[in-house]
N, C-alpha and C positions, 0 to 999 in steps of 0.2 A: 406318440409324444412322451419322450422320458420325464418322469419326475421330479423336482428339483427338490432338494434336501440341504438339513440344515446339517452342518459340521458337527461331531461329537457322538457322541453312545450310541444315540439312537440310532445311527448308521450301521450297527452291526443287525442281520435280517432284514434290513432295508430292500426292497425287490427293486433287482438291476437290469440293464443298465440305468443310471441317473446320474442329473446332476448337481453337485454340491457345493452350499454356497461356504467360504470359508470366511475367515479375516484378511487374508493376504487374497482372497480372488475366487473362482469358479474352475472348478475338478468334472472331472468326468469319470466315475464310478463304473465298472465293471467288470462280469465275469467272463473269461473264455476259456477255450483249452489250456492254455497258458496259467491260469490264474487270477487272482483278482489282483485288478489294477487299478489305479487314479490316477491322472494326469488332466495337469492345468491346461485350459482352455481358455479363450479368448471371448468368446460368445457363443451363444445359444441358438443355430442356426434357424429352428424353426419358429424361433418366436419373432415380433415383430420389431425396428427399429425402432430404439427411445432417443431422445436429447434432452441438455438440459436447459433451463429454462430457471428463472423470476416470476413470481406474479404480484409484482409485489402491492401489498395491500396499507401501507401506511399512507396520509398527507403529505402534500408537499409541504417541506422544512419554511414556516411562516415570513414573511418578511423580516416582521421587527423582530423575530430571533435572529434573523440573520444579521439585521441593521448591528446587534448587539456581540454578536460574535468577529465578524469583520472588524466593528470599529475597534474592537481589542488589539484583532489583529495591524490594524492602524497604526495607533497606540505605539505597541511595541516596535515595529518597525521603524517609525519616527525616532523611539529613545534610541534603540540599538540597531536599525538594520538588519534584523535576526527573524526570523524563521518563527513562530509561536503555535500552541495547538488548544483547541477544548474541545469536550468529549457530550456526545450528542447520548440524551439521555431522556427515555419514555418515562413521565409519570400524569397522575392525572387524566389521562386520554389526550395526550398532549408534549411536545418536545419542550424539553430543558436543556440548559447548560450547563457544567461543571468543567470549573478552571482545574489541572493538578498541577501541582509542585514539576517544575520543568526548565531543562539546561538546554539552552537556545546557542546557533550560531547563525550566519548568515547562509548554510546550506542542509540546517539539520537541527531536529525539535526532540528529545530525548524527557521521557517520564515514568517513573509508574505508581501505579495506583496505590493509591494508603485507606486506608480505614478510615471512611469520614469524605473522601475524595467524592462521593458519590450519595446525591439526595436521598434523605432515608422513602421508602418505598419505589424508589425509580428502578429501570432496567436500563442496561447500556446498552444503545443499540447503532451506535456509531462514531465517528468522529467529522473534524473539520480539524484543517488546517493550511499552516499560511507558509505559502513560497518567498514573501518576500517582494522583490523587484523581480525575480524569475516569474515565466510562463507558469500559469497554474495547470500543472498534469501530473499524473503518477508517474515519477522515478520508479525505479524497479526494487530501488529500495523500501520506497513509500509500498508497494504493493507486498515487499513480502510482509510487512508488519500490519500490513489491514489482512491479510491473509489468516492472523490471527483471532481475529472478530470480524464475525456474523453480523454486517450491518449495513448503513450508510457512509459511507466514505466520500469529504466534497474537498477538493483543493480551491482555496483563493490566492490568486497570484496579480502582478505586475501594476503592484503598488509604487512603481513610479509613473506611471501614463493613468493620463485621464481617466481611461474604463480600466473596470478593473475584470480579470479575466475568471473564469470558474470551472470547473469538472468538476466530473461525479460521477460514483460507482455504487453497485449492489454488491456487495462482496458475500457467499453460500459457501461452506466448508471448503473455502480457501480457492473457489471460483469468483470471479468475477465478471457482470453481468455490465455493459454500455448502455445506456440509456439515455434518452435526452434529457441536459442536466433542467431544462424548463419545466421536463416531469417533474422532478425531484424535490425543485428549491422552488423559491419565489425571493428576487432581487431586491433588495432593498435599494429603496431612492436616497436614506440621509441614512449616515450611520451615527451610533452610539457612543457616547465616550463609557469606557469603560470603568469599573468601579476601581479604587484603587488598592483592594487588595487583590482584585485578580495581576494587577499589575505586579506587585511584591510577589506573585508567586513564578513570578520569570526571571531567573540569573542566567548572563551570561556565560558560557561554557567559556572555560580558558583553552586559549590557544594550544594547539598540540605540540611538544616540544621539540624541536628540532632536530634527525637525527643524518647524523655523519653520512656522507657520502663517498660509495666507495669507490675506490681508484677503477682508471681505464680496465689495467690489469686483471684488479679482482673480478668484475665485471667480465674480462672475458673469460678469467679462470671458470668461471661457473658454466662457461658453455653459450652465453648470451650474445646478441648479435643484436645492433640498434634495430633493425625489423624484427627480432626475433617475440618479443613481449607483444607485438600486436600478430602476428601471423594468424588470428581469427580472431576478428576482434568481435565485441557482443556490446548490446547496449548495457550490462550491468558493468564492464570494465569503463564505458563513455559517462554515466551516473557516476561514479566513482571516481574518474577521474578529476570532472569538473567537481566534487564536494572535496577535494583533496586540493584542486586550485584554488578553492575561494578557501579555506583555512589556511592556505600557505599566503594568500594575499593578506587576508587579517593581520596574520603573525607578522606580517613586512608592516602592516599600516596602510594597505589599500584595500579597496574593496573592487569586486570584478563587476563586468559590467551587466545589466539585467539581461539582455540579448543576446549571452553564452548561454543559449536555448539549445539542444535537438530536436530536428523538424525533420520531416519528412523529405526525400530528393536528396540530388547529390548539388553539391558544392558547384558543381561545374556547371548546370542550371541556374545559378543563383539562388537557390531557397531560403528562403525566409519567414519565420514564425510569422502565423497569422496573428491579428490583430484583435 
């Protein structure tokens, strides 16, 4: 069984062959007729197979925190139809809330943190926030910015219909972990009105300004072909697109409809967001 070593100094009379672990990845160290070499490797063959894995050891997120975070999200969607977030935060032996300073539209919730945003002695250890009249799930935009914090991550969505919908993720050094959100959370039955300075801390994003559209010509001058812009399409181009249609509908004076969902199946099936 080769050795495994740590990158740096002490590798020089290190006894070879072994393998070393760097920052960019795992080497494989040694000497032959040839000379001494390293080269990158993929894994360790004789060792055993790992995965990753949650365990995760916090409460489920309480009711009536939840009653008080949702009814925010209420709230604001009532005043404006917009999108709102607050940031889940451990203190006490226990979850908190803290509202930040935050530019809302109907497809997108933009903030960051200030000095004060956050209970003195708390840890941040997640977020919530609100879809709106959409389905509540991670967009792939929503996942790269939880990818930035180690936490809880819960969407509440389809604040037009009766029930209202939920997810929730584990998010680990920009993994994310599925679990069942009943683990997680605990539903509130009545929600909260919220105070009203978390409401003053919500403005409107202004509408994106409109830019010129260029001719048939230029369009083809570039090389482009009406298939050409989807010939692989992904779901971060279908998130994007729809968060580019409900701000271009705003700027007209409409609002799109809660049910420009992605679901699962093709079109040709019939699919339809579940409920």
């Amino acid at each position: 069984m080769f050795p495994i070593l740590e990158a740096g100094p002490s590798l020089e009379g290190a006894r070879l062959p072994a393998f070393v672990v760097a920052r960019d990845g795992l080497y494989l160290r040694k000497r032959s007729l040839l000379g001494l070499s390293q080269t990158k490797v993929n894994r360790i063959a004789h060792l055993p197979e790992g995965r990753e894995f949650v365990d995760y050891a916090l409460p489920k997120v309480p009711a009536d925190l939840m009653a008080r975070a949702v009814g925010f999200f209420r709230a604001v969607y009532r005043l404006h139809r917009t999108e709102a977030a607050v940031l889940l935060v451990w203190r006490d032996s226990g979850f908190d809330l803290a509202v930040p300073a935050q530019k809302v539209s109907s497809a997108s919730v933009r903030f960051d943190l200030a000095d004060g945003d956050l209970p003195a002695g708390s840890r941040l250890v997640g977020s919530i926030h609100s879809h709106g009249g959409y389905t509540a799930y991670a967009s792939s935009i929503d996942e790269d910015d939880e990818a930035e914090l180690d936490g809880l991550h819960i969407v509440v969505g389809d604040f037009d219909r009766r029930r209202l919908g939920y997810s929730a993720a584990i998010v680990v050094d920009g993994i994310r972990f599925h679990l069942k959100t009943s683990s997680l959370i605990e539903r509130p039955r009545r929600l909260a009105e919220p105070p009203d300075e978390w409401l003053r801390r919500v403005k409107v994003a202004p509408p994106p300004r409109p830019k010129g559209k260029p001719s048939m010509a230029a369009y083809l001058a570039r090389g482009c072909k009406p298939s050409a812009e989807i010939a692989k399409p992904s779901r971060r181009e279908l998130d994007e697109a729809i968060a580019k249609a409900s701000k271009l509908a705003e700027g007209l004076g409409y609002r799109l409809s809660s049910r420009l969902v992605p679901v699962p199946g093709s079109s040709e099936k019939g699919g339809t967001a579940d409920g």
